[in-house]
C-alpha positions as CSV (number, residue, x, y, z in Angstrom):
1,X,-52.2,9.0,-55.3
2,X,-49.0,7.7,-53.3
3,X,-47.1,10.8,-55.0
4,X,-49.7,13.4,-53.7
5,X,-49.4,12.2,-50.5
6,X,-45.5,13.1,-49.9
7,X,-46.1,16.0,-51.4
8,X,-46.9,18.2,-48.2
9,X,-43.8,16.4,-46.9
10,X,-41.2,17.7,-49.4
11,X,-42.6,21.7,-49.4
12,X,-42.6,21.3,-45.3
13,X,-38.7,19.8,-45.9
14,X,-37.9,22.8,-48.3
15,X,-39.4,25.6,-45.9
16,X,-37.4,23.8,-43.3
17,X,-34.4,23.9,-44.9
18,X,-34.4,27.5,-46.4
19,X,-35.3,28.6,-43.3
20,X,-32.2,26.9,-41.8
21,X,-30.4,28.6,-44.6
22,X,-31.4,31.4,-43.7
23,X,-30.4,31.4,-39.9
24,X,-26.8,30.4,-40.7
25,X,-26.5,33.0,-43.5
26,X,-27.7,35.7,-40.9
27,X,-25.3,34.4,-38.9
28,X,-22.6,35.0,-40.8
29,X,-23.6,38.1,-41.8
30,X,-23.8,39.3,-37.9
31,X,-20.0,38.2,-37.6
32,X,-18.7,39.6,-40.6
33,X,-20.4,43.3,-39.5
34,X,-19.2,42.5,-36.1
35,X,-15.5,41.9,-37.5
36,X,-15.7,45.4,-39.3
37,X,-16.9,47.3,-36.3
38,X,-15.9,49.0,-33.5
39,X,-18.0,50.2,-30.1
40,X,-17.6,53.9,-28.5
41,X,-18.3,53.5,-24.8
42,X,-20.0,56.6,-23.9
43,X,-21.4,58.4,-20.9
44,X,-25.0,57.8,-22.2
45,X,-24.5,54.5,-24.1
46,X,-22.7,52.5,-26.4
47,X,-22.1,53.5,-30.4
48,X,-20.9,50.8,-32.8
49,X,-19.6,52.6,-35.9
50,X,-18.8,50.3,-39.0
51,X,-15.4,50.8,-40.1
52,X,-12.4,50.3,-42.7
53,X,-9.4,49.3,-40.9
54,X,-6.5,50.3,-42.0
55,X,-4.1,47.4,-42.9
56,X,-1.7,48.8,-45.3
57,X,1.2,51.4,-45.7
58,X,-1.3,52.6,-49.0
59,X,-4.4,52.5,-47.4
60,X,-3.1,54.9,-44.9
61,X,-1.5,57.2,-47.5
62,X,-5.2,57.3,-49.2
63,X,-7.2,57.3,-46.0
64,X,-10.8,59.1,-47.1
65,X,-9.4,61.0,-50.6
66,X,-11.6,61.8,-52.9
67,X,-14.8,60.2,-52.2
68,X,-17.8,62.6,-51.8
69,X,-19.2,60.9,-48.8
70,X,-19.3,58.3,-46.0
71,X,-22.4,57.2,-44.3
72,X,-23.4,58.5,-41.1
73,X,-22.7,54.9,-39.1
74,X,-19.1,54.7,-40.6
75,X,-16.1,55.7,-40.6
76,X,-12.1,54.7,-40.7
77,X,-9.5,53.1,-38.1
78,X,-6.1,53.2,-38.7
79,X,-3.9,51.4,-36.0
80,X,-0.3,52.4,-35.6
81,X,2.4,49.4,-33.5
82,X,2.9,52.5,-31.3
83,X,1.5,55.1,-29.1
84,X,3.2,58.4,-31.1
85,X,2.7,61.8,-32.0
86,X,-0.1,61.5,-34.6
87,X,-0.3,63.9,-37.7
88,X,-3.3,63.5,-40.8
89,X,-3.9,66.4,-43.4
90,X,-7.0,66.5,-45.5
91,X,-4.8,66.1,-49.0
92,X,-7.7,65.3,-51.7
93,X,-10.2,64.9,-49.1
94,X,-13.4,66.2,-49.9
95,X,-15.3,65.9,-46.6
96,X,-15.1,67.8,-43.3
97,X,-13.8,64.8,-40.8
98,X,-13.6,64.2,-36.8
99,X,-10.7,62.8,-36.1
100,X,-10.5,60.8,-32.6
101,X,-7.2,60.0,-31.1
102,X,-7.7,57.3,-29.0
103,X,-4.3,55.9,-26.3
104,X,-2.9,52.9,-26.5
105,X,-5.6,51.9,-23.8
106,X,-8.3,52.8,-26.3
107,X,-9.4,55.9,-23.9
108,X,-10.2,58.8,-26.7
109,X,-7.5,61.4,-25.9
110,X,-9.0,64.3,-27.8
111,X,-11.6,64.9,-31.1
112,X,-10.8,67.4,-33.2
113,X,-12.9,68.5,-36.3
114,X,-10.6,68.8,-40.0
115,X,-12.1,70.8,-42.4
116,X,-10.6,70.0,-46.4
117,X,-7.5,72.1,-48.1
118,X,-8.3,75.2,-49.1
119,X,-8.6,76.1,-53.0
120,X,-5.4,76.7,-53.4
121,X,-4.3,73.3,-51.9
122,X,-2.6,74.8,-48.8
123,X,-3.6,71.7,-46.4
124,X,-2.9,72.5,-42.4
125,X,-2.0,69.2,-40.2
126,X,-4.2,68.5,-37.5
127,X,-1.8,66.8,-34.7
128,X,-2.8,65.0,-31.7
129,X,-1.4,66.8,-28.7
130,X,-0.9,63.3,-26.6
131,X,0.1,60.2,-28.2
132,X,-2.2,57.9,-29.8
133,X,-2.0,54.7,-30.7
134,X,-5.4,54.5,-32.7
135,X,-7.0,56.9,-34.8
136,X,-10.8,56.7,-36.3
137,X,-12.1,59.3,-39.0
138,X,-16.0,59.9,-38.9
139,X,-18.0,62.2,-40.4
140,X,-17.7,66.0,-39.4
141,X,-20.0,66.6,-36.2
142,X,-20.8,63.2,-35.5
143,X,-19.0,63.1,-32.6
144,X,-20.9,66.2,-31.0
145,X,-24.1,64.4,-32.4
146,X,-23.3,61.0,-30.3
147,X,-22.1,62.4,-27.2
148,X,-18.4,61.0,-27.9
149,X,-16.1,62.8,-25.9
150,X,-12.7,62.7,-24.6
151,X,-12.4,59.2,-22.0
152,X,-14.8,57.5,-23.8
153,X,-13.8,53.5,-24.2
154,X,-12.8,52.4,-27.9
155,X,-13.7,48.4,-27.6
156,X,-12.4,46.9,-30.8
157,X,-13.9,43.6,-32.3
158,X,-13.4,39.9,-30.7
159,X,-10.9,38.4,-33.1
């Protein structure tokens, strides 16, 4: 009889506990998405957009190649240790892109839409006319689709 009494006790305790669990996981989660994320301040609100960063001289050599797609909430941000002349070509890549090339004060300088090489592998640069320090890859229209737009506000991630 003593046993059956503690056992309301001990599935209360376990409910408690995964539930706790559960908080602190969530928790986690919500830091690690905001780590990989970055937020367009536009004219009508604000966009977070899950990205890849780009951390390596390879990563930026592959960029987007070759993969088919990329969700519609994503995208890729590649940040230079200067504000420069920026130049990307769609070698390999299989997906129209908008490319955003954002100052070294993360203001968006200009958007402009790539489209992939041609058949016969002729790929035309797409260079940003001011400098740009940043650089984020989205999904062809998106930016048209989200009111993003030249002197919006990049706000990277709270380290």
């Amino acid at each position: 009889m003593l046993l059956d009494s503690k056992r309301p006790f001990y599935l209360i305790s376990g409910i408690l506990i995964l539930g706790l669990l559960g908080i602190v996981f969530y928790f986690q989660y919500q830091k690690t998405i905001d780590k990989n994320s970055i937020t367009v301040i536009t004219g009508d609100k604000p966009i977070k957009i899950q990205v890849e960063f780009v951390k390596t001289s390879e990563e930026l050599t592959r960029g987007l190649m070759n993969r088919v797609s990329l969700d519609e909430n994503s995208g890729m941000f590649f940040v230079f240790s200067d504000e420069a002349t920026r130049s990307f070509w769609m070698k390999n890549t299989l997906i129209p892109l908008d490319i955003i090339f954002i100052s070294s004060n993360g203001h968006i300088n200009e958007i402009t839409t790539m489209n992939p090489c041609q058949e016969n592998n002729i790929c035309q640069p797409y260079e940003s006319k001011l400098p740009a320090q940043f650089v984020l890859e989205i999904n062809a229209d998106q930016a048209e689709k989200r009111n993003i737009s030249p002197g919006d506000i990049i706000q990277l991630p709270q380290k």
